[in-house]
C-alpha positions in Angstrom: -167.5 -194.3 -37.4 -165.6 -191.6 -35.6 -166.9 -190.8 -31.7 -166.3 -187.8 -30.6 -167.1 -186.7 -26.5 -168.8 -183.4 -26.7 -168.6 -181.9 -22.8 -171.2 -179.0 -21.5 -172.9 -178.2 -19.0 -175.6 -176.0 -20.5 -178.9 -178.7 -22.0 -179.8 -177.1 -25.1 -176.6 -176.2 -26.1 -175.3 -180.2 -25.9 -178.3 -181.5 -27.3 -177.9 -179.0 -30.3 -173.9 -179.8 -30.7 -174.8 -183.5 -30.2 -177.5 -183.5 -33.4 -175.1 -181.4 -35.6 -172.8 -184.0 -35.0 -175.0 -187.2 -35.3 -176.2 -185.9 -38.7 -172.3 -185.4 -39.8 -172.2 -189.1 -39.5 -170.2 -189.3 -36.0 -170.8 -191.4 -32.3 -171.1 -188.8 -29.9 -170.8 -189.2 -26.1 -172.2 -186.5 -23.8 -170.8 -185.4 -20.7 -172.9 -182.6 -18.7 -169.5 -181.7 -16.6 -165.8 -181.8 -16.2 -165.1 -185.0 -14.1 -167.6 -187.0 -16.0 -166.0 -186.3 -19.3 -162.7 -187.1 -17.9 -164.2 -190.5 -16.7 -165.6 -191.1 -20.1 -162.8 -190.1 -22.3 -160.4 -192.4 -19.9 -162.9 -195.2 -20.9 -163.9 -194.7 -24.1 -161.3 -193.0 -26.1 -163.2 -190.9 -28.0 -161.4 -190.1 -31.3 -161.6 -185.9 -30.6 -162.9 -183.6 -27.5 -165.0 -181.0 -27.6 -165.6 -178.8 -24.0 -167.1 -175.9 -22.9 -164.5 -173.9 -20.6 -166.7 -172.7 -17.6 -168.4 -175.4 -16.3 -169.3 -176.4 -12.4 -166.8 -178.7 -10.9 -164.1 -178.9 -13.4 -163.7 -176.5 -15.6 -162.5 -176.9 -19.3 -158.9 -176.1 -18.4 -159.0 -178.9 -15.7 -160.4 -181.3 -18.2 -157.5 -180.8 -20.7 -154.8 -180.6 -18.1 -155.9 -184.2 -16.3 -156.5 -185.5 -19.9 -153.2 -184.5 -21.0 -151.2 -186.2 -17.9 -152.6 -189.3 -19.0 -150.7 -191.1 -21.3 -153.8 -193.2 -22.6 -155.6 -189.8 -23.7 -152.8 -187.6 -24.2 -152.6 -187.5 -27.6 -156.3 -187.2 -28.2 -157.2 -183.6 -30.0 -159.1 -181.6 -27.8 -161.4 -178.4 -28.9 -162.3 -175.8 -26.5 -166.4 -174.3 -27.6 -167.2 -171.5 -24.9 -169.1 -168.2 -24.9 -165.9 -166.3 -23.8 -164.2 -165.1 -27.0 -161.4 -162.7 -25.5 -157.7 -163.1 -26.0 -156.5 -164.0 -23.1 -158.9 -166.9 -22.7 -157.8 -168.3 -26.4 -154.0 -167.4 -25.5 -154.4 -170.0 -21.9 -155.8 -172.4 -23.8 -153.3 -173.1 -26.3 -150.8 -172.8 -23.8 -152.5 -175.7 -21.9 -152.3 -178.0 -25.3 -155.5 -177.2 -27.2 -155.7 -177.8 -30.5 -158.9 -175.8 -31.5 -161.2 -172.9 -30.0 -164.2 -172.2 -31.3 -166.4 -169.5 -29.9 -170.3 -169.7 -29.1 -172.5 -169.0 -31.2 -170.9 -171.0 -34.1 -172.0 -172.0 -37.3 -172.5 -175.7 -38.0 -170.1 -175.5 -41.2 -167.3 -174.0 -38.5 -167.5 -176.3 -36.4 -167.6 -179.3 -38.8 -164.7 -178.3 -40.4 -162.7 -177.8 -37.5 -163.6 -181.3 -36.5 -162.8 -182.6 -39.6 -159.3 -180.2 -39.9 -158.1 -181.8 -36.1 -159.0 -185.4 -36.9 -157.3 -185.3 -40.4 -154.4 -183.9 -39.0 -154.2 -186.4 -36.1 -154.3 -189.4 -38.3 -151.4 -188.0 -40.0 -149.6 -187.6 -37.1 -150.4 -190.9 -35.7 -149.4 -192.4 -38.7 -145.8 -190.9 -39.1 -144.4 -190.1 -41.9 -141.6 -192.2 -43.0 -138.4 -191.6 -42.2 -137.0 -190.2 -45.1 -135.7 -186.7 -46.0 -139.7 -186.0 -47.5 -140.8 -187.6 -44.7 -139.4 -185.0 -42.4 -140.1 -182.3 -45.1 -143.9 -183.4 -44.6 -143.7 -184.2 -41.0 -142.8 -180.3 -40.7 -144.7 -178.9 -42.7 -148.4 -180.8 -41.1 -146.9 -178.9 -37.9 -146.6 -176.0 -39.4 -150.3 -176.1 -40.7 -151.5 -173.7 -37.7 -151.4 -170.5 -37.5 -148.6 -169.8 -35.2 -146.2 -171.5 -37.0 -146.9 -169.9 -40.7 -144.1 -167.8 -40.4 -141.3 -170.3 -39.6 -138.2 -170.5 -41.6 -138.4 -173.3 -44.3 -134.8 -173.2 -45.2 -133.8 -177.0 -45.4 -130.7 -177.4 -47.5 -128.4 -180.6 -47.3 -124.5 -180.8 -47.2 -122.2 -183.6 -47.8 -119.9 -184.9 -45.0 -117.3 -187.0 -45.1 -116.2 -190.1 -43.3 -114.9 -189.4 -40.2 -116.0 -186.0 -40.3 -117.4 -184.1 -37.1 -121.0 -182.9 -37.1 -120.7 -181.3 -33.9 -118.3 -181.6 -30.3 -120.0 -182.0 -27.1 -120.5 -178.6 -25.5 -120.6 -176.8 -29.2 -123.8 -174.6 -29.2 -126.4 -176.1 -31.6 -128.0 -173.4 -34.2 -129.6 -176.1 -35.7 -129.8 -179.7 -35.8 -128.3 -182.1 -38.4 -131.5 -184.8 -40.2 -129.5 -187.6 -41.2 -130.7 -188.0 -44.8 -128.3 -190.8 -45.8 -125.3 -192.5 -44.0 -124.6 -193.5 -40.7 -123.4 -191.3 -37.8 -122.2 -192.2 -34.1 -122.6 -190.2 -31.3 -119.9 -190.6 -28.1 -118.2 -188.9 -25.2 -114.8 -188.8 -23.8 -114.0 -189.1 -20.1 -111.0 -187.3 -18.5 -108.8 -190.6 -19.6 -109.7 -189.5 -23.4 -111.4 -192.8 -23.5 -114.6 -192.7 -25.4 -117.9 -194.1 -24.7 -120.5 -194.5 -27.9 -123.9 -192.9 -26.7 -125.8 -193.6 -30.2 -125.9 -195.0 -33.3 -128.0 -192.7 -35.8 -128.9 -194.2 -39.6 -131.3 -191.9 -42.4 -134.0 -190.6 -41.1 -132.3 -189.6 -37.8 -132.3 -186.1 -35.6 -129.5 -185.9 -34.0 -128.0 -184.0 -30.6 -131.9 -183.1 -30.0 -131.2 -183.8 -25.9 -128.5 -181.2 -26.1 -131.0 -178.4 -27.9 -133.9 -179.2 -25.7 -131.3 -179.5 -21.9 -129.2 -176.1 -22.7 -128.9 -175.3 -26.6 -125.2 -177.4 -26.6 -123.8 -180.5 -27.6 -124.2 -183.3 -24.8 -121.7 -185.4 -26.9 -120.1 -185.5 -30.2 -121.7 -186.8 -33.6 -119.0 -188.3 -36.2 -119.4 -189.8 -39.7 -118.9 -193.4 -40.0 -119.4 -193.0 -43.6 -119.9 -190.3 -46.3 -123.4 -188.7 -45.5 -125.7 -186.7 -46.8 -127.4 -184.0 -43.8 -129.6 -181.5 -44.0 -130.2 -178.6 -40.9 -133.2 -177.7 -39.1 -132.8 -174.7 -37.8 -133.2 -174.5 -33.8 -135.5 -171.7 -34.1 -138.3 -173.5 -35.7 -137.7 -177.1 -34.0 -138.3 -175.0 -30.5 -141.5 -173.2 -32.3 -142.8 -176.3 -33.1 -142.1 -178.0 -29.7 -143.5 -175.1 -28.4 -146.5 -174.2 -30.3 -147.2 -177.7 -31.0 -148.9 -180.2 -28.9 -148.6 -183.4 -31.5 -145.1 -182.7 -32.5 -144.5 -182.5 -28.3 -145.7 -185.6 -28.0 -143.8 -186.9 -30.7 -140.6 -185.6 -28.9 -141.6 -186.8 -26.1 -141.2 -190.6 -27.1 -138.2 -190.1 -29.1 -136.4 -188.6 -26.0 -138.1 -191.7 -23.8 -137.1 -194.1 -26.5 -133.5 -192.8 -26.3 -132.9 -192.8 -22.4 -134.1 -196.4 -22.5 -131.5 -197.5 -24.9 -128.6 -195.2 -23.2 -130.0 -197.1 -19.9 -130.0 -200.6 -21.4 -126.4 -199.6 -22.6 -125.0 -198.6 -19.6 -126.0 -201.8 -17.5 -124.4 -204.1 -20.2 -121.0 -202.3 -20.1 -121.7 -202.7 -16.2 -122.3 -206.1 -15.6 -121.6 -208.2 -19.0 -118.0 -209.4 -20.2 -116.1 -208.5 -22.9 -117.3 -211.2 -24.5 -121.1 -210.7 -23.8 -121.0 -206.8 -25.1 -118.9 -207.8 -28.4 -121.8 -210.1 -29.1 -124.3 -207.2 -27.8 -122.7 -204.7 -30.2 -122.7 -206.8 -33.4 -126.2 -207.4 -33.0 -126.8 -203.7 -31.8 -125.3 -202.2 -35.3 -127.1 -205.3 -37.2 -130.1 -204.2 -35.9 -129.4 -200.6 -36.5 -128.2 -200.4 -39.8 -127.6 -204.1 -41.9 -130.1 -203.8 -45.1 -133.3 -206.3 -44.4 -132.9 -207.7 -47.9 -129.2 -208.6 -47.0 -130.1 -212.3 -46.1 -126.2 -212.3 -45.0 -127.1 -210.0 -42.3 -123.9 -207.9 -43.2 -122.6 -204.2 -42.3 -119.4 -202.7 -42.9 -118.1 -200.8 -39.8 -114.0 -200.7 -38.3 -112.6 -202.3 -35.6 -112.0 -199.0 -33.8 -115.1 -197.8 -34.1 -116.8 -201.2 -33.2 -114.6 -201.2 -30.2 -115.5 -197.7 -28.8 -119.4 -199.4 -28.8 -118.1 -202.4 -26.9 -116.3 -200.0 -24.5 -113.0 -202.2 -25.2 -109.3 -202.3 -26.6 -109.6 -202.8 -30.3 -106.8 -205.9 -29.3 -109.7 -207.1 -26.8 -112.2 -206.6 -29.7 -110.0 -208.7 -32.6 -109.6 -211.3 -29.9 -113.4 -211.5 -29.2 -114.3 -211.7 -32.7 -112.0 -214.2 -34.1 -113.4 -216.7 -31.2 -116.7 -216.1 -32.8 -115.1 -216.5 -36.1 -114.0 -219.8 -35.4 -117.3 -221.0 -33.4 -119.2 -220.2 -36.0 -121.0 -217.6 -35.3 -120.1 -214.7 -37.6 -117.7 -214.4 -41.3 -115.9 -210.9 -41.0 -113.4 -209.8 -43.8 -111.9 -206.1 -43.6 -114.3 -203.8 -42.6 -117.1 -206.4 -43.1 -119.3 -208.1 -40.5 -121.7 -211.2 -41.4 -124.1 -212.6 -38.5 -124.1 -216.7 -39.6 -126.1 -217.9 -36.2 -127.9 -214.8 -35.1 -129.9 -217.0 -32.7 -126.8 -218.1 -30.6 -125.3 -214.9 -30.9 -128.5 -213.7 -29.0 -127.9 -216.6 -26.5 -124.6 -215.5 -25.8 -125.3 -211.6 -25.7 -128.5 -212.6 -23.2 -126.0 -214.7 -20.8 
């Protein structure tokens, strides 16, 4: 059973919402103001929020904005119900992160539907949608299933690219954003030695150089093929509208762009502190992990010294060296381009030394 925190301040009004609600099958929990809502959705976790907007204390607007600070209740839909229906009022609280706004008096069929609308929508969301090319198709077009955003471009086309092949350089301004739909893609920068220092490594299902579009609209580093790929655009007018307009796909962002400073971070400390050694084993297991095939039982990728060497932050002579010590210890097979783990759990040792 859903539960759902319904949050006025008028008697009747609650008791009324509350029934409707019961009756629709959900577990309602009944504030009478602002700070006691926020105490109860912090404890409870109701699925969805409904609150009035003017209400002694707190007010609706200070409900959604301490709600949406917390990471625990962030991400739970919120629906504004108050008796003041003019623009401006609907305008501040989208721009605060509602999701709905229903206006008193209501009918019952309105209000269940819009409760039924957020909650679908929020499952989605919460789901994901696979990280495929449809899965981004679909992931845009649930975002897009507002009002607002009806009118965004849906022009998604793919091109090829070639290995070796630049997507973008750093400081290029970024109309849109390349969606890795197949291949594999690294991302780097080059100090004032021309030495270059990997900053990602992107696989199918992939946005790429979205830190650069979100910082300034350019290119914080440079994206190149490792492979023949397949990439489709998404233009930068509708990523922003969504970003914008959106407060699920925000949230969404948000944890991609947390999720890539931690790994930049982690990076950063190995090529600090570990030896050569340590980061070759670090790097093998870092583009296992990221792109060898889970059905490969050999654990095997295919990637060139140079490029393996630029992730290790080496000389591809330092790099040959490394890996032919592991050769003979046992701990990986490599032949050409080819890289087989045979102990992943030593490797790990060694990398964790």
């Amino acid at each position: 059973m859903r539960t759902i925190l319904l949050i006025e301040d008028d008697a009747d009004m609650r008791d009324n919402t509350a029934e409707i609600l019961e009756l629709a099958n959900y577990r309602v929990l009944k504030a009478e103001q602002g700070r006691r809502g926020v105490d109860i959705a912090r404890k409870e976790k109701p699925d969805l929020v409904i609150c009035d907007i003017m209400m002694p204390e707190l007010d609706g607007y200070g409900v959604l904005h301490m709600l949406g600070r917390d990471p625990a209740t962030a991400e739970i839909p919120f629906i504004f119900l108050s008796a003041k229906a003019e623009r401006g009022d609907v305008r501040k609280g989208m721009e605060l992160g509602a999701d709905d706004y229903l206006t008193k008096p209501f009918e019952e069929s309105e209000l269940l539907n819009a409760i039924e609308g957020r909650l679908r929508r929020s499952e989605l969301f919460q789901k994901g949608f696979g990280s495929g090319f449809e899965g981004l198709n679909k992931f845009m077009d649930q975002a897009r299933g507002v009002d607002a955003l009806k009118g965004l471009s849906m022009d998604r086309k793919t091109r090829k690219v070639a290995l070796k092949e630049v997507l973008f350089h750093e400081g290029d301004e970024l109309r849109g954003l390349p969606y890795l739909v197949k291949g594999k893609v690294r991302t780097f920068k080059i100090n004032t030695d021309g030495k270059e220092l990997v900053t990602g490594l992107h696989d199918a299902g992939d946005l790429i150089g979205y830190m650069g579009l979100l910082e300034n609209g350019h290119a914080m580093e440079t994206a190149e093929a490792l492979e023949d790929c397949e990439v489709a655009t998404i233009p930068r007018e509708d990523l922003l509208a969504l970003l914008y307009s959106d407060r699920d796909v925000s949230i969404r962002f948000i944890k991609m762009l947390a999720q890539d400073v931690k790994e930049k971070e982690q990076h950063l400390l190995q090529l600090a502190y570990a030896s050569v050694r340590q980061r070759v084993a670090q790097a093998i297991l870092r583009v296992h992990d990221r792109y060898a095939d889970p059905s490969n039982a050999g654990l095997g990728v295919k990637i060139s010294r140079e490029d393996l060497a630029t992730i290790v932050g080496t000389a591809t002579e330092s790099l040959i060296r490394c890996l032919t010590d592991l050769k003979q210890e046992g701990l990986i097979v490599s032949e050409g381009r080819d890289i087989h783990i045979l102990d992943k759990k030593r490797l790990e040792r060694l990398a964790a030394r």
